[in-house]
N, C-alpha and C positions, 0 to 999 in steps of 0.2 A: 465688811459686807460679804456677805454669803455667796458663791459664784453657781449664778443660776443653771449654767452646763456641766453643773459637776457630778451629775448622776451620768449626762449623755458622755462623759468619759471615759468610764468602767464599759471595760469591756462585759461580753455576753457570758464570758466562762464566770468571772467573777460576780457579775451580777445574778447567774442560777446559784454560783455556789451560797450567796447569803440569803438566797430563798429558799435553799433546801436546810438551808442552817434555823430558820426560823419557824419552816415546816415543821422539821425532827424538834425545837422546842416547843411549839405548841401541842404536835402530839405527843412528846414527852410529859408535858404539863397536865393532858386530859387524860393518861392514860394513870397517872399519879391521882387525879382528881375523882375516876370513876370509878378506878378500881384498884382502890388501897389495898384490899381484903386480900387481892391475887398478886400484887408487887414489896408487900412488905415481908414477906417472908424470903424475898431473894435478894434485898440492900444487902447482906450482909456478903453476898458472893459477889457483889461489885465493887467489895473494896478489893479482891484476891482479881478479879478481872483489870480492874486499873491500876495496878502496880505492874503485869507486862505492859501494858497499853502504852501508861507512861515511860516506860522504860526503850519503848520502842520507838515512840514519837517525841521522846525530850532528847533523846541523844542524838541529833541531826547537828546540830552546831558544835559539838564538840572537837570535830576534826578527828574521832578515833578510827585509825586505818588508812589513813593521809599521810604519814610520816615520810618526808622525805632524804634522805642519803644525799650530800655532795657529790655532784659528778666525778664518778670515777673510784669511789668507793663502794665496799660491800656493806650495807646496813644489818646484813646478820651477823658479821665478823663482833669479835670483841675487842678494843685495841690493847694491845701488847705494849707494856710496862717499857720504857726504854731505860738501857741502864746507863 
């Protein structure tokens, strides 16, 4: 069964943010719809725009630049070969 307070849950940030998400695709959608003639000549530079895009917004969970050193050592050191 469906939990009827489950909109009054979400809070306010989260509930503009998927109204502006639905904004940006409907006007995305009309603006595709009305005026093909002036957007299809620039798909081609939006694939060269969302390769940084992605690059900048898929790399958050990766942990690059997190790396931690044991306490008490140097993590730029290399370690030396013991003989």
């Amino acid at each position: 069964m469906a939990d009827p307070n489950f909109l009054s849950s979400w809070s306010p940030r989260r509930r503009s943010r998927w109204v502006l998400y639905g904004f940006l695709l409907v006007a995305a959608f009309y603006l595709l719809l009305e005026h093909t003639a002036h957007t299809i000549p620039f798909l081609p530079f939006l694939v060269f725009l969302a390769c940084p895009l992605m690059h900048l917004f898929m790399h958050g969970g990766h942990g690059h630049g997190h790396h931690s050193a044991p306490e008490g050592t140097d993590s730029r050191s290399t370690p030396t070969p013991k003989s």
